[in-house]
C-alpha positions as CSV (number, residue, x, y, z in Angstrom):
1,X,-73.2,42.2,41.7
2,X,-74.4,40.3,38.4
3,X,-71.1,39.3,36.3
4,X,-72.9,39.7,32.7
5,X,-72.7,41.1,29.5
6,X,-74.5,41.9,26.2
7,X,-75.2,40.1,23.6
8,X,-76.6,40.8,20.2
9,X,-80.4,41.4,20.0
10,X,-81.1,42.1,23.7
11,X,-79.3,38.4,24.7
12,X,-76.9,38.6,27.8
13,X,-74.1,35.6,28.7
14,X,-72.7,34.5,31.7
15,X,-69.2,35.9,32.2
16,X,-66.3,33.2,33.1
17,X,-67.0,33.9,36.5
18,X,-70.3,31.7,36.1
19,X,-68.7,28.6,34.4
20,X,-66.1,28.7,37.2
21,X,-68.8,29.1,40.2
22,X,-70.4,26.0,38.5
23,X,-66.8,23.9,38.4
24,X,-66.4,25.2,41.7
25,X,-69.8,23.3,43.0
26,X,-68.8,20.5,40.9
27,X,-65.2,20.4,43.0
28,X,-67.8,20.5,45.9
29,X,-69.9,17.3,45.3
30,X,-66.6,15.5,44.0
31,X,-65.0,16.2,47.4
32,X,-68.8,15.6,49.2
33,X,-68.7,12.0,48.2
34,X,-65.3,11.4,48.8
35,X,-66.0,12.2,52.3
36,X,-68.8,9.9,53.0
37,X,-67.4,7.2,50.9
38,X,-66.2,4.5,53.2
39,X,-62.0,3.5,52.9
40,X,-61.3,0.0,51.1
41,X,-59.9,-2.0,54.3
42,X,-58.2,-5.2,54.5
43,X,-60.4,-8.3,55.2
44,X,-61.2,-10.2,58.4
45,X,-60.4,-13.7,56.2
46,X,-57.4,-14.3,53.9
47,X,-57.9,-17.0,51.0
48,X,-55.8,-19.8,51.0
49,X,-53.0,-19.6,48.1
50,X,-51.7,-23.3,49.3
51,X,-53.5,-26.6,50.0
52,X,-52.4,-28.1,53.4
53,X,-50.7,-31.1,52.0
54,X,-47.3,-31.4,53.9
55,X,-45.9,-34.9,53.5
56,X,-47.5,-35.9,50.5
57,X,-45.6,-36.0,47.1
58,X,-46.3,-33.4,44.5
59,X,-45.6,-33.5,40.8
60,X,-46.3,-31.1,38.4
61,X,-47.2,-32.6,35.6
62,X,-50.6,-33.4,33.9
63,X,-51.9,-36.7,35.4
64,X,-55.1,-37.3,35.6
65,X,-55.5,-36.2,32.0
66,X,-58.9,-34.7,30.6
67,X,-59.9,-37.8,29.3
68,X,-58.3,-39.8,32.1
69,X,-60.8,-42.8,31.7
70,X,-59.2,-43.7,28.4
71,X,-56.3,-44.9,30.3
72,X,-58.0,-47.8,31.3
73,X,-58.1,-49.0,27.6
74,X,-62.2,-49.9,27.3
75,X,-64.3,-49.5,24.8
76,X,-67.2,-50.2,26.5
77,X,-66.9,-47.7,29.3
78,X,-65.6,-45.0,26.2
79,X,-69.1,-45.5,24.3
80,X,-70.8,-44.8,28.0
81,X,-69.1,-41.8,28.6
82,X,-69.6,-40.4,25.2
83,X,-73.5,-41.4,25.7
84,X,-73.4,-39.6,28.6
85,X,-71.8,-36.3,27.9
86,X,-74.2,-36.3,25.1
87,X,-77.3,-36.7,27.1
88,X,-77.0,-36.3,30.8
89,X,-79.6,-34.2,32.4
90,X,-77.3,-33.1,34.7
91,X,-75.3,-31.3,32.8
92,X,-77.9,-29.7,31.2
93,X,-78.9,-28.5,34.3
94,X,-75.4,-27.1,34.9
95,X,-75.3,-25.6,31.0
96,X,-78.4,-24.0,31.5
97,X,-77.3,-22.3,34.3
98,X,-74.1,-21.2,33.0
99,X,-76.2,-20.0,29.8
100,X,-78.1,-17.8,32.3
101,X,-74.9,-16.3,33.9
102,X,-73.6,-14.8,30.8
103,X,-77.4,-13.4,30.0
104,X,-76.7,-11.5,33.1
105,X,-73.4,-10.5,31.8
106,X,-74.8,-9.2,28.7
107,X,-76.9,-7.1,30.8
108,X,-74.4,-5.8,33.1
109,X,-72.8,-4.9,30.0
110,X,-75.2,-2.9,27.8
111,X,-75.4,-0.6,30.5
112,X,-72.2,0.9,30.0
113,X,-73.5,1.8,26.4
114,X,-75.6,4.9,25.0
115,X,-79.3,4.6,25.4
116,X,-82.0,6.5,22.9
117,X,-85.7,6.3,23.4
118,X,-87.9,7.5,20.8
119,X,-91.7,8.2,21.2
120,X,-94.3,8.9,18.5
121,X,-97.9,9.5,18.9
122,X,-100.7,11.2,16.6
123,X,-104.4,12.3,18.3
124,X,-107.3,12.9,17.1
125,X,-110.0,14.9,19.4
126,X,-113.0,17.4,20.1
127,X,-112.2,20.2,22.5
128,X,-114.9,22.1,23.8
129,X,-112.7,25.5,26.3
130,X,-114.8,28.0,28.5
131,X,-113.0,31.0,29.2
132,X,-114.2,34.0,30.6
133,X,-113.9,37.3,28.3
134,X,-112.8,40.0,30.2
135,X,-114.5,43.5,30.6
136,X,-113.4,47.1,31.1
137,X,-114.2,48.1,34.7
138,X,-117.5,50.7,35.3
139,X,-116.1,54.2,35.1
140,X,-112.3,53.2,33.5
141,X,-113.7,54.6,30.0
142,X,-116.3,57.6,30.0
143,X,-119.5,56.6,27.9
144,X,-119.3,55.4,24.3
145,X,-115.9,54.9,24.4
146,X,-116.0,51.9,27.5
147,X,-118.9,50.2,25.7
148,X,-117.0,50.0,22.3
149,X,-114.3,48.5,24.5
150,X,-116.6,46.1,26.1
151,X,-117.9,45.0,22.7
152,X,-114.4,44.4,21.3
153,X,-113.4,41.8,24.6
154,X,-116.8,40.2,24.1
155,X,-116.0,36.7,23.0
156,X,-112.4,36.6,23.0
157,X,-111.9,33.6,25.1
158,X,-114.1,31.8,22.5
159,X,-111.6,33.1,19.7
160,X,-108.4,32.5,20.8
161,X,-109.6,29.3,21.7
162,X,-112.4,27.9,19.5
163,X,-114.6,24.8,20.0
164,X,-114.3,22.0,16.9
165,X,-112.2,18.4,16.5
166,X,-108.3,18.7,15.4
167,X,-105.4,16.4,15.1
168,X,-102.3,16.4,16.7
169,X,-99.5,14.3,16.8
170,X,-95.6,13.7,18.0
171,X,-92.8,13.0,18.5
172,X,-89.3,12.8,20.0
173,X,-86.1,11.1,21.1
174,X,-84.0,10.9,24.5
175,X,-80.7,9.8,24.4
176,X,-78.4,9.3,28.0
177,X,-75.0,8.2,28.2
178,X,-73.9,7.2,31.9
179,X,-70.0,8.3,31.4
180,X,-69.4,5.9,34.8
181,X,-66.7,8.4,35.9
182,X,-66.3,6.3,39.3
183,X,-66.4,2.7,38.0
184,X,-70.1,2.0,39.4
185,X,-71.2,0.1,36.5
186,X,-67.5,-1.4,35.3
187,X,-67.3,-3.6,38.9
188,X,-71.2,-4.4,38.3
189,X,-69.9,-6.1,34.9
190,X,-67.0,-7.6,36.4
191,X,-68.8,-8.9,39.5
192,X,-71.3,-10.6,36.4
193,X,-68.0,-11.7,34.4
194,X,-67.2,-13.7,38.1
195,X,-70.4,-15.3,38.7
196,X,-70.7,-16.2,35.1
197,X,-66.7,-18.1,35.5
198,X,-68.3,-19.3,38.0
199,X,-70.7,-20.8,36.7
200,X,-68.7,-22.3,34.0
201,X,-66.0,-23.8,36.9
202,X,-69.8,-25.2,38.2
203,X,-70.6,-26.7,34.8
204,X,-67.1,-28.2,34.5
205,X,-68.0,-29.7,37.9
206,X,-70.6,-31.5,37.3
207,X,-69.1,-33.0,34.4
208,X,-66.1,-34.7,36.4
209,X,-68.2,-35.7,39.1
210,X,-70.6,-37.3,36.1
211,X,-67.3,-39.0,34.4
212,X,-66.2,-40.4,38.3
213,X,-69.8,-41.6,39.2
214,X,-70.1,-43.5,35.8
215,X,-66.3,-44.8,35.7
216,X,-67.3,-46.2,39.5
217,X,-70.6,-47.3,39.1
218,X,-69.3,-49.3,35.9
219,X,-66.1,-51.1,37.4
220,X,-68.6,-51.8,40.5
221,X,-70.9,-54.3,37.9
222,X,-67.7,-55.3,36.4
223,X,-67.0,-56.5,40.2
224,X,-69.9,-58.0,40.7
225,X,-69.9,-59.9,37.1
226,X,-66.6,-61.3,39.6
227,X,-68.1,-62.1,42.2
228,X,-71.3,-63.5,40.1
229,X,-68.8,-66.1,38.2
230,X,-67.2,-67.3,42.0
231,X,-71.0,-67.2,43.3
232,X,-72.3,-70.0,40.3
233,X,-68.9,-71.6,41.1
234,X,-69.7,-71.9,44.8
235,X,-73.2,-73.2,43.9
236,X,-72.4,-76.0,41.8
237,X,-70.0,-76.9,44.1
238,X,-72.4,-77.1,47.1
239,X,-74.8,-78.9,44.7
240,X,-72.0,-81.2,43.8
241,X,-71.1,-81.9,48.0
242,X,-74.8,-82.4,48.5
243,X,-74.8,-85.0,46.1
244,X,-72.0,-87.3,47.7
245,X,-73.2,-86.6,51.1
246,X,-77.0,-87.7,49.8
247,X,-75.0,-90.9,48.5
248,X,-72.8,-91.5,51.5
249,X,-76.0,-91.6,53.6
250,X,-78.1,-93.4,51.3
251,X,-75.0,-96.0,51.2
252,X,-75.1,-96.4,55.1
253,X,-71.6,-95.0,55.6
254,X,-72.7,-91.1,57.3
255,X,-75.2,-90.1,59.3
256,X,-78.2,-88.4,58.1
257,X,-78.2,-85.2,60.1
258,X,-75.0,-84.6,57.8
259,X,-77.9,-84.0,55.2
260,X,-78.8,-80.7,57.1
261,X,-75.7,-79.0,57.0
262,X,-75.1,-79.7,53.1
263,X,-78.4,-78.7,51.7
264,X,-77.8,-75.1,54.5
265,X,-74.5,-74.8,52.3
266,X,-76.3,-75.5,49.5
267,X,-78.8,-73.0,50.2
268,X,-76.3,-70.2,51.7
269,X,-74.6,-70.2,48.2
270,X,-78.0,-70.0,46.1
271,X,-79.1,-66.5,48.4
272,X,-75.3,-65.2,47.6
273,X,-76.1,-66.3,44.2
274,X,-79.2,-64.4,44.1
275,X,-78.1,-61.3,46.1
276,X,-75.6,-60.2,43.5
277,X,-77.5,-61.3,40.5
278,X,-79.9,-58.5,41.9
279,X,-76.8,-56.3,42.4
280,X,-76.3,-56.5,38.6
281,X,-79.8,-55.4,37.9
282,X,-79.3,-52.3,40.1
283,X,-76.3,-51.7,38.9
284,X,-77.5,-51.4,35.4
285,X,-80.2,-49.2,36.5
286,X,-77.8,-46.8,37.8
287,X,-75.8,-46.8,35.1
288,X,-78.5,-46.0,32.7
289,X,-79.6,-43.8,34.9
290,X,-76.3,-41.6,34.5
291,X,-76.1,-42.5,30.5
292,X,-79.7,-41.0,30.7
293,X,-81.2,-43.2,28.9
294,X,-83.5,-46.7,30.2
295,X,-82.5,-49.9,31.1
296,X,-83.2,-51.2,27.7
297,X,-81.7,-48.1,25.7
298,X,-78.7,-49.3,27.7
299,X,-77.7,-52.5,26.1
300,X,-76.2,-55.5,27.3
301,X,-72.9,-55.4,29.0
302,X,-70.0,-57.2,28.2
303,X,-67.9,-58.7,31.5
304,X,-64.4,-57.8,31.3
305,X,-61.8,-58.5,33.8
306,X,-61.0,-55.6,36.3
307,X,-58.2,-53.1,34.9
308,X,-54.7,-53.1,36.8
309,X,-54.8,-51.0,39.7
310,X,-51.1,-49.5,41.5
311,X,-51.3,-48.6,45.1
312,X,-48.3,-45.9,44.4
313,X,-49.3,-42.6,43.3
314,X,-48.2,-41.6,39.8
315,X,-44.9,-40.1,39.6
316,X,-46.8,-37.4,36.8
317,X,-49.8,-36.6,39.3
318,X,-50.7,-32.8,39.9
319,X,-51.6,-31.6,43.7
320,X,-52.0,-28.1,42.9
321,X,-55.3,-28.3,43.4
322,X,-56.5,-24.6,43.5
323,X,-56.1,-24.6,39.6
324,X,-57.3,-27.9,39.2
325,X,-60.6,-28.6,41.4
326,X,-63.2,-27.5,39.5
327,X,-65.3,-26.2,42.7
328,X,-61.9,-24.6,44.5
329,X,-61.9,-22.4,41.1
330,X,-65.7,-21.3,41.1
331,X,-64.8,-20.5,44.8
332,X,-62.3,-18.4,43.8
333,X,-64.3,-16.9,41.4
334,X,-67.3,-15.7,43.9
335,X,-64.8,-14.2,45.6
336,X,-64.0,-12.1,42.1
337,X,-67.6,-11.4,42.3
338,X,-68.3,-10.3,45.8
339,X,-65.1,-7.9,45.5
340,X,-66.6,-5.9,42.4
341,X,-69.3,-6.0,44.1
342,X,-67.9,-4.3,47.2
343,X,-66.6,-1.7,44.4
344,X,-69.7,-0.9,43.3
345,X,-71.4,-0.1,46.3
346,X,-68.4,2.0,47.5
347,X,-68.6,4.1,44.0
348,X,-72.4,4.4,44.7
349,X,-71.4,7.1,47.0
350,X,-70.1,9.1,44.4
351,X,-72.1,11.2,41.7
352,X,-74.3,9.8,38.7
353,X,-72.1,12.1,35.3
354,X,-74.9,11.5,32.5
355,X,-74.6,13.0,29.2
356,X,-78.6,13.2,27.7
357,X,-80.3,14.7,24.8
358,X,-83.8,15.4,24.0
359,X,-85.8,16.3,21.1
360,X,-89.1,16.8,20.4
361,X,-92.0,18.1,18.2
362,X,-95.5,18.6,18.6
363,X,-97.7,20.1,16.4
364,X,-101.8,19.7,15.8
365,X,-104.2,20.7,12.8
366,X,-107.6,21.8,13.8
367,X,-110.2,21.0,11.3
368,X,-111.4,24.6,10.6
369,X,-108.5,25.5,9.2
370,X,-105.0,27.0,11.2
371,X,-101.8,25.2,12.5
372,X,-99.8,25.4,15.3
373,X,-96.4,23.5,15.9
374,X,-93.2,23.3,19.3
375,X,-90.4,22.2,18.1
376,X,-87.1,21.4,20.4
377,X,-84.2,20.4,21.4
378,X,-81.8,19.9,24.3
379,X,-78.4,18.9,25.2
380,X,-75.9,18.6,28.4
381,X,-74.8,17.2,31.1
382,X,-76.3,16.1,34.3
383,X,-74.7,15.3,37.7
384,X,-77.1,13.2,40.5
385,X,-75.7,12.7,44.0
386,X,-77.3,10.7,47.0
387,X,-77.1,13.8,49.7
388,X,-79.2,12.2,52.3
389,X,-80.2,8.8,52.0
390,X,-81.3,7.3,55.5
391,X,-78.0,5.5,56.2
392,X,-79.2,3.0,53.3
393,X,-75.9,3.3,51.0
394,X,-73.8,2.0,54.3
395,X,-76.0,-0.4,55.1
396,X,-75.5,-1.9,51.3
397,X,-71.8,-1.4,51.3
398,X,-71.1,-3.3,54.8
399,X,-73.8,-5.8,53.6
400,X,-71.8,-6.7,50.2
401,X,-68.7,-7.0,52.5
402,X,-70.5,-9.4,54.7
403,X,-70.7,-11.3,51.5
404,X,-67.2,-11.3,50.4
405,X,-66.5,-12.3,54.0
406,X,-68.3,-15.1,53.1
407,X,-67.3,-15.9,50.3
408,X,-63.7,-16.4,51.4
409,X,-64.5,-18.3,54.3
410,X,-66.5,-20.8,52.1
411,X,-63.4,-21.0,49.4
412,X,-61.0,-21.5,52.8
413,X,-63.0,-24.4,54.2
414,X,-63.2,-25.9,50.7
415,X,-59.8,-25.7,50.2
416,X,-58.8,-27.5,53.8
417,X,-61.8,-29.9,52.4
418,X,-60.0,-31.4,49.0
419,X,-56.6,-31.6,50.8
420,X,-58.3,-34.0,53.2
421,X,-60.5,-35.7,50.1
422,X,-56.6,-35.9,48.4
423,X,-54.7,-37.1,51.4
424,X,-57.5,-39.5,52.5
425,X,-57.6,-41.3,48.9
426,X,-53.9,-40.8,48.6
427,X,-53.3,-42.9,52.6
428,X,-56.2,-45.8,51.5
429,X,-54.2,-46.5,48.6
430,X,-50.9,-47.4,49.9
431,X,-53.5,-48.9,52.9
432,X,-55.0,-50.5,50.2
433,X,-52.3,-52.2,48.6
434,X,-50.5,-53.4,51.6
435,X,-53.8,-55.4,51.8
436,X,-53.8,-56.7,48.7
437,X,-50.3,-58.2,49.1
438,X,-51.6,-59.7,52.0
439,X,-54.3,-61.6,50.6
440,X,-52.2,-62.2,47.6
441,X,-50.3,-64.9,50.3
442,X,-53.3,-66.3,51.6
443,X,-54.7,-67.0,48.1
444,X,-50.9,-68.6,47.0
445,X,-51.5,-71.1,50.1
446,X,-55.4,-71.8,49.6
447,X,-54.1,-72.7,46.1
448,X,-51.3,-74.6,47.4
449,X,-53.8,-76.6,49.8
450,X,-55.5,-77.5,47.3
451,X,-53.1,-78.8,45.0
452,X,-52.4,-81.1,47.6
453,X,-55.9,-82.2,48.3
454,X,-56.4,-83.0,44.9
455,X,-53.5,-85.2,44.9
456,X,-54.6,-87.2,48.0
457,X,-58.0,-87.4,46.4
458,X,-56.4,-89.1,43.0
459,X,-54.6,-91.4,45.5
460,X,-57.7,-92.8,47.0
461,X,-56.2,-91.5,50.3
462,X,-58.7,-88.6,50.8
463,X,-61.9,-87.9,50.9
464,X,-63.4,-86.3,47.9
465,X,-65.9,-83.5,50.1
466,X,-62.5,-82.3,50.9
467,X,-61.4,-81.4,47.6
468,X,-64.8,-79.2,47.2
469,X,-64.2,-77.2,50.5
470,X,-61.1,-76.7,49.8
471,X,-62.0,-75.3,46.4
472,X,-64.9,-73.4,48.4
473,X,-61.9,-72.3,50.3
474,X,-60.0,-70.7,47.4
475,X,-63.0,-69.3,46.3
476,X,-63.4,-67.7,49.5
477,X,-59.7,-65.9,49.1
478,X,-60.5,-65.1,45.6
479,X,-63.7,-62.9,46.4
480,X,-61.5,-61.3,49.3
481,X,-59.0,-60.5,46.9
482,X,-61.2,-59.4,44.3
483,X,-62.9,-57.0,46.3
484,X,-59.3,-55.8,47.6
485,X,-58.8,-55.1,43.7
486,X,-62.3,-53.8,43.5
487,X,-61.5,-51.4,46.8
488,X,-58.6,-50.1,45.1
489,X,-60.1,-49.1,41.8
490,X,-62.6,-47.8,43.8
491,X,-60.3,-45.2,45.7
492,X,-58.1,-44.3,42.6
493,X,-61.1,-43.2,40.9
494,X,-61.9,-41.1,44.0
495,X,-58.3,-40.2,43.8
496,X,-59.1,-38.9,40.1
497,X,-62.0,-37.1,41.1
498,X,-60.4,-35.4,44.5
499,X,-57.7,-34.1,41.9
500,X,-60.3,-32.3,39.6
501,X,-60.5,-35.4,36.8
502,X,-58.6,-33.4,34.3
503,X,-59.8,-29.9,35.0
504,X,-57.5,-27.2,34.4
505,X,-58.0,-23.8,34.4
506,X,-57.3,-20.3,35.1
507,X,-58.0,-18.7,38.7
508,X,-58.6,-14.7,39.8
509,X,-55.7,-13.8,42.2
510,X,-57.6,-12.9,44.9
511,X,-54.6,-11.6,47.5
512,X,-54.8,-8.1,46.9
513,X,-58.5,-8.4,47.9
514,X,-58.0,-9.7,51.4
515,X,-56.0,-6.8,51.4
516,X,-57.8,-3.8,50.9
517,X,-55.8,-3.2,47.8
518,X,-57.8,-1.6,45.0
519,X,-57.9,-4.1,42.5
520,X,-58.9,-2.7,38.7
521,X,-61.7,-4.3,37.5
522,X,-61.3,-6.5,34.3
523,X,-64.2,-7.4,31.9
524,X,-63.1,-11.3,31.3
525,X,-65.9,-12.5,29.0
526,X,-66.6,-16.2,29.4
């Protein structure tokens, strides 16, 4: 039985008992795709929320600072890192890649907003239409009266439509509106907002691991300007031993074979001479190379004695490394990403609520003369859902779960990878500066040697050759110690870099993920 009624002018409406048969099948698909839609379910990985670092001492407070470099009170180092923050390729690399996460979240974006396509188009055309006239059947009309018929349908094909050129033309307008009723397209944007922070934890990255690569690269020359001024010293010192042997033997008083063995010390001190003065040259390629810039954009550098260096760790430094390691928080962050991910494929299950409307007109001007014109327009809504789609809607859903599986494995073993960067910097130190104490005594008593050599040798009671070796001697306790100092430097700026170099920032909390918990998704524009 047909539920309808009248309308004015011949019209009939639906009764209510339409509109509620059509919420009825809407109630049906609704509950359809909450049926094949797969549960939110906890996680085979949890993310670390601590760093393993029992037995080490914690602080909360700010040290390294973002600038942590300036500590060491340099200008020289200061106008390098300035140079190269200005002009590394590297980090242009890392900001153009950063630039391209947020186009994509500009995309993800604009979806959420109204769409309108327009269309306009004008024609002009020859149309030459063969249609058969019709005929009254022999025998329907008795004698004059058929052929008077016949004569009338004669040719009506050809008039209703006619031969001959005409213009037409068009135009119209679609507009959509995807309401996102489940959340498909609001996870799609906040999976873009996570790859884009990201992205930006990347960029932020690459800069500290520029600014700790520079900072060592430039205390290693200032090392080796060390070592170079101990090198020359040990060379004119040999030179000066080969000269009083070359006497002594010309005088009679030593054998010549003694010859040998000074002009081999002579020439062992000129090759360690030469090895580091071609250190300095590859060291001021590398530096230039991270300025970006060449050798001779560079400059000269100025020797400067090695900054103080403390085998403790400061009482101010910061372990909490998940805020503070630039790559733990863009770790964190693709884990953001692959969760709204996970929510979008889930709300793919559910149906597509549009709102579109469309409006046209078309009209065309024949050039005999007449005009004909459609003119329309439409509005509603429009519900789409996947029915039967081969298994292919899973298959996506477990896949981007795979992924977020991944994810937080990768941010786990990256986590258990800075604690042992931290604690392995943190253990060489006080290693380190045990070391350094160490060789601190053995250069006291090489100096103490040789303060009495020296006074033996201004008595006339000692040889003067043994005056040099022992001041080749106290060299040789210098460049151990100096490369203790060097060492040390070495692994605080490794230090520095293991604690992020300054980076702080905020992280996604990820623990309702592992979870299963439905998380809402949050549109955090970088």
């Amino acid at each position: 039985m047909t539920a309808e009624r009248p309308g004015p002018a011949g019209q009939s409406f639906l009764r209510p008992t339409g509109r509620l048969c059509g919420r009825l099948a809407l109630a049906g698909l609704l509950v359809l795709a909450g049926c094949r839609a797969p549960a939110p379910r906890p996680t085979a990985f949890t993310p670390r929320e601590e760093v393993p670092l029992a037995g080490l001492p914690s602080g909360r407070a700010g040290w390294p600072a973002q600038a942590w470099w300036q500590a060491f009170g340099d200008p020289q180092l200061d106008r390098l890192m300035d140079r190269a923050m200005a002009g590394s390729p590297t980090l242009a690399e890392a900001e153009a890649r950063y630039r391209q996460a947020q186009t994509m979240v500009e995309q993800a974006r604009a979806q959420l907003n109204p769409q309108v396509q327009a269309m306009l188009e004008g024609t002009h055309g020859y149309a030459h239409p063969h249609v058969p006239s019709p005929s009254v059947p022999a025998g329907a009309l008795p004698g004059a009266a058929g052929q008077a018929a016949n004569d009338e349908l004669s040719g009506l094909g050809s008039r209703l439509l006619p031969s001959g050129w005409s213009n037409s033309f068009g135009g119209g307008a679609l507009a959509s509106w995807d309401l996102d009723a489940f959340g498909k397209l609001r996870a799609s944007l906040a999976a873009a907002v996570g790859q884009a922070r990201a992205s930006e934890a990347e960029r932020a990255a690459a800069a500290t691991s520029l600014q700790y690569n520079l900072a060592a690269s430039y205390y290693a020359w200032q090392a080796n300007a060390a070592m170079l001024d101990i090198a020359r010293r040990d060379r004119d010192l040999a030179a000066a031993n080969l000269a009083i042997v070359e006497a002594r033997v010309g005088a009679g008083v030593d054998d010549p074979t003694s010859l040998d063995d000074a002009r081999s010390q002579l020439a062992s001190a000129s090759q360690q001479l030469a090895r580091l003065e071609g250190q300095a040259r590859l060291g001021e390629a590398q530096l230039a190379a991270l300025v970006g810039v060449s050798v001779a954009e560079l400059g000269p550098l100025t020797a400067r004695p090695l900054p103080p260096s403390s085998g403790a760790l400061p009482a101010d430094a910061s372990l909490a490394l998940i805020a503070r390691r630039p790559d733990l928080v863009a770790n964190r962050w693709r884990i953001e990403a692959a969760a709204r991910n996970v929510d979008a494929a889930r709300a793919a299950f559910y149906p597509d609520i549009r709102l579109t409307a469309l409006g046209a007109y078309l009209g065309t001007n024949p050039t005999d003369g007449g005009h004909a014109h459609l003119a329309l327009f439409n509005f509603g809504p429009s519900i789409s859902l996947p029915l039967l789609d081969g298994g292919r809607l899973t298959a996506q859903y477990e896949g981007r779960r795979a992924e977020l599986e991944a994810a937080i494995a990768a941010y786990n073993a990256s986590v258990v990878q800075a604690a042992q960067d931290v604690a392995q910097q943190v253990l060489t130190l006080g290693q380190l500066d045990r070391e350094r104490e160490a060789q601190g005594r053995m250069v006291a008593a090489a100096r103490d040697r040789l303060a009495r050599v020296e006074q033996r040798t201004r008595s006339g009671v000692a040889d003067p050759r043994q005056s040099l070796r022992e001041h080749m001697q106290l060299d040789q306790q210098l460049a151990g110690a100096l490369d203790l100092e060097a060492q040390l430097l070495r692994t605080r700026l490794a230090l520095i870099h293991a604690l992020g170099g300054g980076y702080q920032a905020d992280v996604p909390d990820v623990g309702a993920i592992a979870r299963g918990a439905p998380t809402p998704s949050k549109d955090r524009t970088p």
